[in-house]
N, C-alpha and C positions, 0 to 999 in steps of 0.2 A: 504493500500500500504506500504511495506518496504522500508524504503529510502536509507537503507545503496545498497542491489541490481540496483534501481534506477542508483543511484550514480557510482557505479563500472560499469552498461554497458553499459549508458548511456549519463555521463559527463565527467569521468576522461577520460578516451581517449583522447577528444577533451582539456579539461584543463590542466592533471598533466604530457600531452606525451612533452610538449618541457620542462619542469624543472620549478619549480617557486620556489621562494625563495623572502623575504621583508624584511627588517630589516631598519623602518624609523622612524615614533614612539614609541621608543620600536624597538616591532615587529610586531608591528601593520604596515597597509600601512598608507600613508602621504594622499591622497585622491582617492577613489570609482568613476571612471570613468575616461575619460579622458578632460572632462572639468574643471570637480572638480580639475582634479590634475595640470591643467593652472593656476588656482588660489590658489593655494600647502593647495588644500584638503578644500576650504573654500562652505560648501554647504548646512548647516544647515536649511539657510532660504532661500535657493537660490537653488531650482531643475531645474535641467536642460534635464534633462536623463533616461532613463528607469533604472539604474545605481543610481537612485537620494534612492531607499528602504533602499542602504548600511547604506547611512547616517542618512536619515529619513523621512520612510514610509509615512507620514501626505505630506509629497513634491509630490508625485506618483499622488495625487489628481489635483495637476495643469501642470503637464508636455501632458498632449492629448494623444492621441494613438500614439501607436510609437515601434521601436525595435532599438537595439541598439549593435554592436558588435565593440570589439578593442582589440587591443593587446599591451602591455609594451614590452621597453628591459629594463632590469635591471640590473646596471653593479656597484657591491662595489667596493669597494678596502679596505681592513680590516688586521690587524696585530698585530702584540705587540712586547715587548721588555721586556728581563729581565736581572734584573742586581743586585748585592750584594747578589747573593743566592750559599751558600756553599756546595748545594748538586749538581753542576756542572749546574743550567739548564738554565746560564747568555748567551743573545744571541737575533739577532733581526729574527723577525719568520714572512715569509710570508704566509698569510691565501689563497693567488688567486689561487691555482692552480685549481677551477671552477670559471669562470669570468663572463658568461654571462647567465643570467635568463628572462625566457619569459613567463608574465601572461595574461593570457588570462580575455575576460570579456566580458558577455550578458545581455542586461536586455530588458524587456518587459515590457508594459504597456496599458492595454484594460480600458476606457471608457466607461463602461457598460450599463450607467445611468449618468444622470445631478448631481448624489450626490455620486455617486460609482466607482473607481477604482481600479482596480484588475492587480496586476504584477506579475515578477520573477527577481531577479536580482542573476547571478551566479559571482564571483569575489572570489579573493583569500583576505584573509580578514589580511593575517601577516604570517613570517616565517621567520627564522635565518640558512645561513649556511655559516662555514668556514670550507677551507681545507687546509690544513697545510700539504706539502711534508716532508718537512722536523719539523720531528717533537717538540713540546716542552718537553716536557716530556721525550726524550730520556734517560737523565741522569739516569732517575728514573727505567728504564728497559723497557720501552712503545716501541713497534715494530710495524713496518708499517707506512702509515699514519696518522692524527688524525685530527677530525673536527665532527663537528655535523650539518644535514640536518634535519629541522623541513620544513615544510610545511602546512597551512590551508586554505581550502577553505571552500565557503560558500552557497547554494543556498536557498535563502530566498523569497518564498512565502510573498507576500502582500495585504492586501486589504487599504485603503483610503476613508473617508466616510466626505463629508462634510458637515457640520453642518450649516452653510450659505456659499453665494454664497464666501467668504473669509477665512474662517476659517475648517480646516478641522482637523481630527484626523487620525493616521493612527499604524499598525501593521506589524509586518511579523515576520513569525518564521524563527528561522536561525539555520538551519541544518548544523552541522560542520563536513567536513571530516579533516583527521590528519593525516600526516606521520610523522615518525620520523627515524633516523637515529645516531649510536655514531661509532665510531671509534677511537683506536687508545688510549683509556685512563685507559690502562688496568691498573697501579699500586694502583690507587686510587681504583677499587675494593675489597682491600685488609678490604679498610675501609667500603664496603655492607654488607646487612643484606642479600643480594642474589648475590654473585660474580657473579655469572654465567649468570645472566641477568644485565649485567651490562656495558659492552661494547660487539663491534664487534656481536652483533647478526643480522645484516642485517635490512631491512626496516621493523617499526612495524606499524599497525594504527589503527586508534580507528575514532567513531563515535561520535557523541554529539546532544544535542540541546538548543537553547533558545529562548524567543523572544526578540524584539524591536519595543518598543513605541514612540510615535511622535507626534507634532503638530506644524502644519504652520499657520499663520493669517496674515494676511493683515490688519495693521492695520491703515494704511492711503493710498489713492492712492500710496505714494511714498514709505511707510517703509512696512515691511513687518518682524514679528521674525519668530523665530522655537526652540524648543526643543528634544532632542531624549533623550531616555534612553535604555542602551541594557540588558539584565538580562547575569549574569554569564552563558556560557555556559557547561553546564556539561558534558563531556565527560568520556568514556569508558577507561580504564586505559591499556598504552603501557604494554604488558607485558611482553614483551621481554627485557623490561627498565624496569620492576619493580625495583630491585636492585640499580638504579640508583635515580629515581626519587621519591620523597616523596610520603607516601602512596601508596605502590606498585604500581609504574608507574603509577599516578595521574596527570595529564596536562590539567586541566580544561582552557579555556578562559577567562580573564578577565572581568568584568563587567565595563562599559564605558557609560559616559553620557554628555549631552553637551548642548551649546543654542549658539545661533547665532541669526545677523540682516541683511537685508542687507536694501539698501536706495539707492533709482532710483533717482539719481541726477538730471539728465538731462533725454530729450529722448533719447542719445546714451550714456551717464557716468550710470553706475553702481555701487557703493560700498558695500563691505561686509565684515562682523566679524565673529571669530565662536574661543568661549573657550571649550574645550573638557579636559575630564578625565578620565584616564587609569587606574585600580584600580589592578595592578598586583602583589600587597603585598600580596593581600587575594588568589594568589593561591601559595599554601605552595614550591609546587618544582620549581616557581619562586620569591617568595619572602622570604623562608626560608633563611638566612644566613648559611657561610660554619661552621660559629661559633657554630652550632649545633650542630657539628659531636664531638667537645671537650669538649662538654655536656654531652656527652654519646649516642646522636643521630645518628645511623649509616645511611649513606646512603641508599634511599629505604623505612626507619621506618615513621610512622604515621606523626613525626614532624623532619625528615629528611634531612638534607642540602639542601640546594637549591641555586638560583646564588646571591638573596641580591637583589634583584630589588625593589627600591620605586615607589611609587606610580608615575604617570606622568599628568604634566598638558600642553595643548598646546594651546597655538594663533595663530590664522590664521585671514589673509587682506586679500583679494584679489577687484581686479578693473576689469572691463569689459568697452569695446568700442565700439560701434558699429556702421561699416562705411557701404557700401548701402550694400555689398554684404558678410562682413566679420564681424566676432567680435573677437575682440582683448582680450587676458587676461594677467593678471601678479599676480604675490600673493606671500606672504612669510609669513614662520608658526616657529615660536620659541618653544622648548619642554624642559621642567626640565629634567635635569638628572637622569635616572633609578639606574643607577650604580654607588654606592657609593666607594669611593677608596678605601678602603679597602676590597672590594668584587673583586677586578680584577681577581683574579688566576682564579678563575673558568671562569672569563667571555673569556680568553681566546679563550674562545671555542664559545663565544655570546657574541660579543664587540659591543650590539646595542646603542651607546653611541653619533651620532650623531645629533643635536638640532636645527641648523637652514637649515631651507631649501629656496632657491629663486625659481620659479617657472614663467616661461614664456606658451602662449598657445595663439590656433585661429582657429577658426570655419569658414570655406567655407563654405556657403549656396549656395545649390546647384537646381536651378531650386525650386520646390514650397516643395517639398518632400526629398530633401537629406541634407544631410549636412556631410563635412568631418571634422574631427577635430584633432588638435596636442598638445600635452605637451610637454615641456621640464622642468625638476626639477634637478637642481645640489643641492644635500645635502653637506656640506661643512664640512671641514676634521676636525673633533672632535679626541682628546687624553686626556685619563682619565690616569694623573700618578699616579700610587696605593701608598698606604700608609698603612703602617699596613698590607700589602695586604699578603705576602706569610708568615703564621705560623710556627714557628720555629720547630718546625715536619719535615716540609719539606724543612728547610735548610734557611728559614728568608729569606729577600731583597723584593725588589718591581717587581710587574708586571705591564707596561704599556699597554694599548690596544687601538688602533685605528679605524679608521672607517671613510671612504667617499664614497661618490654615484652619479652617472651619472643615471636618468631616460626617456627615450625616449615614449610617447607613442601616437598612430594613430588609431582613430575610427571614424565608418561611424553609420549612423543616419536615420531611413529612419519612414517618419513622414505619417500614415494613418488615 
């Protein structure tokens, strides 16, 4: 079977037709379902969901037959400001002029056997867009608008096999689709290896794949851990972006891995942990520095500028309550900073630079078989002021870039 055709006639319609867009980890999303994301993303050792493969497939083995559909609204508000730069481009720049993003999200889960579970969970896994009417780069000769829309979803096949009735392992391959999108940055092509793919080519996309590994155990009636680990996934290169991006249009996924606990307090207290790691140095057209380009690195070349992104590390709590007919959540997730100050110019265009998140949520049980559930996640207004940030090439001074987020989201449950 070809999964890229799959995928085109099959899933994007229903996924990529209202817009998706995430920029919360990174650009990674902040949590894989809508439970998960009541407790801001906390679900390593804690499945709940047909949704539970995103995080870790070994979870798929205790959630029972089930299906699962929801949807996010997703609303940033992102910008930046620049100032002491003498090539005219001093000015504060709003990113909104698209506000509002809707991600869509499925997952499945068949009980085949007493030792075997078998899923699918479809979910958009990360993606960054600003749109800037008025643009930054003006000064520099840049006409029209400017922003970049990335986009990535995921549909990850699972299976789950338990090894006793507590401990299980689990798998899924994760099939990446990719869009990407630039506008609006045409002076900087001056400095590609490929001008001509290098802005304003319209929507490109690419393919990928990887897997992710997992285990859950129960390792007292009351605790229970988990582990995932996801492999890089490698993608197909934007070519329309070659010029832009390192390694002629190269935009692999990061590799990420994590462990969690959680601890059954009480019959209705739940508590839980989960440290995760986002490894997005090792992909070159995101963790290349623009310092590259002054090396002799043109944009687009094998080792190519890129936006400066370090690596990220994130904590996540979350609490669960559970009264006769309802279960309560709350959870908040702190993340290192990707974007070092001195990398702001480029991030203008990816100010993913927000770190804490508070997250509220609550699940209606509905009759023996349903269940409706909510999130709410405010990510809270983060501002990275650059330093060292604009190269005197381009006229010196600093770029600040900002970032806050409102997430809404609503999924039903239906338990066979």
């Amino acid at each position: 079977m070809q999964i890229r055709p799959l995928i085109h006639t099959a899933v994007l319609p229903l996924l990529l037709g209202p817009g998706l867009a995430l920029a919360t980890n990174g650009y990674f999303s902040h949590g894989y379902g809508v439970k998960s994301q009541g407790l801001a993303g906390t679900a390593i050792a804690l499945p709940q969901d047909g949704l539970a493969a995103a995080t870790n497939p070994a979870g798929t083995a205790f959630v029972g037959n089930r299906f699962d559909v929801g949807l996010t609204w997703f609303r940033p508000a992102r910008g930046s400001e620049i100032s002491g730069n003498g090539a005219g481009l001093n000015g504060s720049y709003d990113a909104n002029d698209t506000q509002n993003f809707f991600i869509p999200e499925l997952g499945f889960v068949r009980q085949v056997s007493p030792e075997v579970a078998l899923g699918v969970a479809i979910y958009g896994n990360g993606g960054m867009n600003t749109d800037y009417g008025n643009n930054p780069f003006r000064a520099f000769g840049a006409t029209g608008s400017a922003g970049v829309n990335l986009e990535q979803l995921y549909v990850s096949p699972s299976v789950a096999y338990k090894l006793t009735e507590n401990h299980a392992l689990g798998l899924a391959l994760n099939f990446a689709y990719q869009r990407f999108k630039a506008e609006g940055i045409g002076p900087f092509g001056a400095y590609s290896a490929s001008p001509g793919n290098f802005t304003n080519q319209g929507t490109d996309s690419a393919t990928g794949w990887g897997v992710r590994l997992g285990y859950t155990g129960r390792i007292t009636p009351e605790v229970t851990i988990g582990a995932t680990w996801a492999s890089k996934t490698k993608s197909g290169n934007f070519d329309k972006y070659k010029g832009l991006f390192a390694e002629d249009g190269g935009f692999d996924i990061p590799a990420n891995f994590g462990a969690g606990v959680a601890w059954k307090a009480s019959d209705r207290l739940t508590l839980a942990a989960d440290v995760q790691r986002i490894q997005y140095s090792d992909v070159r057209s995101v963790g290349n520095q623009l310092s590259e380009l002054f090396s002799g690195n043109l944009f687009g070349t094998a080792n190519g500028p890129g936006f400066g992104w370090k690596d990220v590390t994130v904590g996540k709590v979350g609490v669960e309550y559970a009264l006769s007919d309802w279960i309560l959540r709350a959870g908040y997730s702190h993340a290192t900073q990707p974007i070092p100050q001195s990398q702001t110019l480029l991030n203008i265009l990816a100010p993913g630079v927000v770190q804490n998140h508070l997250s509220l949520g609550a699940t209606w049980n509905i009759g023996q078989a349903g269940e409706l559930s909510f999130a709410y996640t405010h990510a809270f207004k983060k501002t990275v002021n650059g330093s060292g940030s604009i190269p005197a090439a381009y006229g010196g001074g600093e770029a600040d870039i900002d970032l806050s987020e409102d997430i809404l989201g609503i999924a039903y449950g239906w338990k066979f």
